[in-house]
C-alpha positions as CSV (number, residue, x, y, z in Angstrom):
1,X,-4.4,10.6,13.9
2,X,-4.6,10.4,10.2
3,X,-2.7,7.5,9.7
4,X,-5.8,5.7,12.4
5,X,-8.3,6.4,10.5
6,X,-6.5,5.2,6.7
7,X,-5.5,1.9,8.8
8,X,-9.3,1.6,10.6
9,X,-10.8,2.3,6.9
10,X,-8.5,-0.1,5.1
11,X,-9.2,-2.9,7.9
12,X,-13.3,-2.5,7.4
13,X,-13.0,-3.0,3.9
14,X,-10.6,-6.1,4.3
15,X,-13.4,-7.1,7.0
16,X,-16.5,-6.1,4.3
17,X,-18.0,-4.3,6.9
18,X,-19.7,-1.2,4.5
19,X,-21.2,0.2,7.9
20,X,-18.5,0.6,9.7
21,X,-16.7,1.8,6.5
22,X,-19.2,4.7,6.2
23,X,-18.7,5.5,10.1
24,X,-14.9,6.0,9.3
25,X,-15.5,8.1,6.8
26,X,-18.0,10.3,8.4
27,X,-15.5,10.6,11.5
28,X,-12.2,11.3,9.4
29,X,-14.0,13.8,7.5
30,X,-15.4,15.6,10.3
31,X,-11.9,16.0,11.2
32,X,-10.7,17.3,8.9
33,X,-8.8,14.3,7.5
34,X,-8.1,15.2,3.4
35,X,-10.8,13.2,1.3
36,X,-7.6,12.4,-1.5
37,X,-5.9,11.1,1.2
38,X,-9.0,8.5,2.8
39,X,-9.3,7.3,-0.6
40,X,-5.8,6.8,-1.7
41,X,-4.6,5.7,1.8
42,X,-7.1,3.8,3.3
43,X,-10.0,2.9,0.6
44,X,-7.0,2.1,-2.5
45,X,-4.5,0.0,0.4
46,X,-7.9,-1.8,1.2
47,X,-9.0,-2.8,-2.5
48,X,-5.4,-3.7,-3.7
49,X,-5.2,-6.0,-0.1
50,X,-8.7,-8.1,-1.5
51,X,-7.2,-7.5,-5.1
52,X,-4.4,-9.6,-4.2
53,X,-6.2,-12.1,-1.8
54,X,-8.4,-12.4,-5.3
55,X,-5.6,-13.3,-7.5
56,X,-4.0,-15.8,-5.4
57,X,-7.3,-17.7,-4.7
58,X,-7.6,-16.7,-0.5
59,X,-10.9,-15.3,-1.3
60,X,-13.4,-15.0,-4.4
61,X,-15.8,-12.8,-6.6
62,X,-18.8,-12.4,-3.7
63,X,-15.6,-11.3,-0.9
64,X,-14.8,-9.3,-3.4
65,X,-18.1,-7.5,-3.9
66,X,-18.7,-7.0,-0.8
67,X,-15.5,-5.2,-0.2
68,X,-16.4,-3.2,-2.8
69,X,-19.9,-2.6,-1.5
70,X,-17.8,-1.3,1.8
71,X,-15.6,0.7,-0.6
72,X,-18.7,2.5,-2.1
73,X,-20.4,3.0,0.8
74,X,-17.1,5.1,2.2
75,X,-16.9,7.2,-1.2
76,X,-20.4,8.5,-0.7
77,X,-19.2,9.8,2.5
78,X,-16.3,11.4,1.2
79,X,-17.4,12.4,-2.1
80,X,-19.4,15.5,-1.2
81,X,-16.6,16.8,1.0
82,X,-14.0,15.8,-2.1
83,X,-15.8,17.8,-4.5
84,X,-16.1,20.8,-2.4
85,X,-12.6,21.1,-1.7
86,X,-11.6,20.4,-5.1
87,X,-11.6,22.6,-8.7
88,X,-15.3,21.0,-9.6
89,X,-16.0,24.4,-11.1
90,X,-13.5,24.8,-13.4
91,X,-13.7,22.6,-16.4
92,X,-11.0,21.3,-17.8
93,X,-12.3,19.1,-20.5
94,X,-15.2,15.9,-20.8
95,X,-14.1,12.7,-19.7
96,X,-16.1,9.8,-21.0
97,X,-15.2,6.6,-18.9
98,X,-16.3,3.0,-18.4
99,X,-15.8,-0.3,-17.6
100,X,-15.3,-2.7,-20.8
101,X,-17.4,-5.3,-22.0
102,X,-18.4,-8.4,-19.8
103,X,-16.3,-7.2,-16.8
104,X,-18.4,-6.2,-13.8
105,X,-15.5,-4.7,-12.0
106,X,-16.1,-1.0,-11.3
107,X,-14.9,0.3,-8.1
108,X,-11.4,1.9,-9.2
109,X,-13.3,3.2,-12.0
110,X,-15.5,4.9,-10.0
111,X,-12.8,6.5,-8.0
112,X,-10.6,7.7,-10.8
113,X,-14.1,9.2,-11.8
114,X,-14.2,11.1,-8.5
115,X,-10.9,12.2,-8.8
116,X,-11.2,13.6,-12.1
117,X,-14.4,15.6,-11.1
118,X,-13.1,17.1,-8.1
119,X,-9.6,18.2,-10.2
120,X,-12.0,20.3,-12.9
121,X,-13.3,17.2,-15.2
122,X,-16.8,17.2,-16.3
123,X,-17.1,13.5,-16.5
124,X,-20.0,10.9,-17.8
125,X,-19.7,8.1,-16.3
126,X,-21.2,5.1,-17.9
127,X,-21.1,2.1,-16.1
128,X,-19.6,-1.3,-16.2
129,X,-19.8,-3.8,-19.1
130,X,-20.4,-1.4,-22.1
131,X,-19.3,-2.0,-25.3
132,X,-17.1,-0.3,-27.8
133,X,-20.0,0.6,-29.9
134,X,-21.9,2.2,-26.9
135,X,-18.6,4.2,-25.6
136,X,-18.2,5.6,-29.3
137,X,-21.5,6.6,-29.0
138,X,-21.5,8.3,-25.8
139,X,-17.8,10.2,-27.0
140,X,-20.2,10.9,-29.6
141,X,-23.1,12.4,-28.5
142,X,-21.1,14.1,-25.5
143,X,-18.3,15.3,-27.9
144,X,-15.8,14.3,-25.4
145,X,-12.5,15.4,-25.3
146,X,-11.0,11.8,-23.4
147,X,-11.8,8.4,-23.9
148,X,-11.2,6.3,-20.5
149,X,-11.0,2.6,-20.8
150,X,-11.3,0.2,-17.8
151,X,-10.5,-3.6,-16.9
152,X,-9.5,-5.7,-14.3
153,X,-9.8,-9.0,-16.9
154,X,-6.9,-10.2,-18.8
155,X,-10.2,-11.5,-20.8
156,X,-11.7,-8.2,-21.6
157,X,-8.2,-6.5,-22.4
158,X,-9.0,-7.2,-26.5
159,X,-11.8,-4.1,-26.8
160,X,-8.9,-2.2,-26.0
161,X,-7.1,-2.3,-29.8
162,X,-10.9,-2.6,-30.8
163,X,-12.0,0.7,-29.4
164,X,-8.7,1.8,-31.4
165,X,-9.8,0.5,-34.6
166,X,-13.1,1.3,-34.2
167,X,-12.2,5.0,-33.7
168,X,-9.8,4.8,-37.2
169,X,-12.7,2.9,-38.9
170,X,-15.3,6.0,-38.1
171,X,-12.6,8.3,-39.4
172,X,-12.3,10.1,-35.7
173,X,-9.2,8.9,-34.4
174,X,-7.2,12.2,-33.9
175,X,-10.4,13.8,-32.2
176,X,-10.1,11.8,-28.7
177,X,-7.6,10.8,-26.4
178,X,-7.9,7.5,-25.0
179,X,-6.5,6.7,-21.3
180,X,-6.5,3.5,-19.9
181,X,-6.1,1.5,-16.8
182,X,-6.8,-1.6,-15.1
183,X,-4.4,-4.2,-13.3
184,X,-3.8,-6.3,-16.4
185,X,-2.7,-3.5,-18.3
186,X,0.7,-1.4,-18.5
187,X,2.2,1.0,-20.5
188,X,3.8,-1.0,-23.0
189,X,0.1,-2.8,-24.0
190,X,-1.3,0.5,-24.1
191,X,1.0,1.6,-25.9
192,X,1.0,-1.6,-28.6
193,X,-2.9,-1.1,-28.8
194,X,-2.9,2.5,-29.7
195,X,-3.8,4.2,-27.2
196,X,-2.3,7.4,-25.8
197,X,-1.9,7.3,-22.2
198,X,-2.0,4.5,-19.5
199,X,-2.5,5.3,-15.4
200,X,-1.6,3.1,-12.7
201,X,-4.0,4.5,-10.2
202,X,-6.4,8.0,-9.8
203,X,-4.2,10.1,-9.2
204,X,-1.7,9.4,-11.7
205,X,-5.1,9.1,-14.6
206,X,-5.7,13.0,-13.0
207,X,-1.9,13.6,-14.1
208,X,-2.6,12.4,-17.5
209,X,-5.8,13.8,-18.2
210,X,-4.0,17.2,-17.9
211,X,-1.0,16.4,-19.4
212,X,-2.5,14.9,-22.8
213,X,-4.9,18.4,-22.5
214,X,-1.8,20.5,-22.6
215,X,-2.8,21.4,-18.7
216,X,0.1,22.3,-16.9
217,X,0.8,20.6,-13.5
């Protein structure tokens, strides 16, 4: 029954459809279907189908939005249930996450930020298309504990080393840990440009926000 509802949530986002997306939702959760699992099974398979369609040219940017949209309008279904089956009560450090500069792309961002709230992360989320400066500032003012980086453009991979150096240059490199993900990145670029963890997907970025703050699995 399970596996219906991840294909039927996967197929609406492939088809754009954010209604029937939503309906999905609603229906799987009112079953009792796990929220983790509608997210990494259906809304993730969908995304990474129109991801690929994306990079081989069989669709383009407003496709791609618009599954998006569809994707969104499923996580605001799910979310409430996510959180309230999750460790949102128990804190477990403050994640400060983004999208990089000039890339619009914010989706898997948004999920690994759901993920990390419902596993015990108090997490600010700011946005796509911010720059180093204004993620420093927010680490800043929010004294956070990780730093999470986010890009889907080979062209926007470069703040990555520059959030780095920006950190050394203010003198408060040891203070964060920076985590970063995106499809252009991998571990060996994150670990060339500094930084100290990369994730693949959500799940994995929950793994290694507890691992780099000494949280046992």
């Amino acid at each position: 029954m399970s596996q219906t509802h991840f294909d039927n949530l996967r197929d609406a986002i492939t088809s754009l459809n954010a209604a029937s997306a939503a309906d999905i939702a609603t229906k799987a959760i009112a079953e009792g279907v796990e929220p983790v699992d509608l997210i990494t099974n259906g809304i993730r398979t969908g995304l990474d189908i129109m991801g690929e369609k994306f990079s081989t040219g069989d669709c383009f940017l407003p496709e791609l939005m618009l599954a998006g949209r569809a994707a969104d309008s499923a996580v605001a279904i799910i979310e409430p249930a996510m959180l309230a089956s999750g460790n949102a009560d128990e804190k477990l450090g403050k994640v400060v996450i983004a999208t990089v500069k000039d890339d619009l792309h914010d989706i898997g961002k948004n999920i690994v930020a759901l993920m990390l709230r419902s596993a015990g992360f108090d997490v600010i989320d700011l946005g796509c298309d911010k720059s180093k400066e204004e993620i420093f500032a927010a680490a800043e003012e929010n004294n956070a504990d990780i730093v999470g980086l986010s890009t889907l453009m080979t062209t926007c991979m470069a703040i990555v080393p520059e959030f780095i150096e920006l950190l050394k240059a203010k003198g408060v490199r040891d203070k964060y840990k920076v985590l970063v993900g995106g499809a252009p990145l991998n571990p060996q670029f994150a670990a060339e440009a500094g930084c100290d963890g990369y994730a693949a997907d959500a799940s994995k970025c929950v793994e290694m926000a507890k691992e780099l703050m000494g949280i046992a699995a």
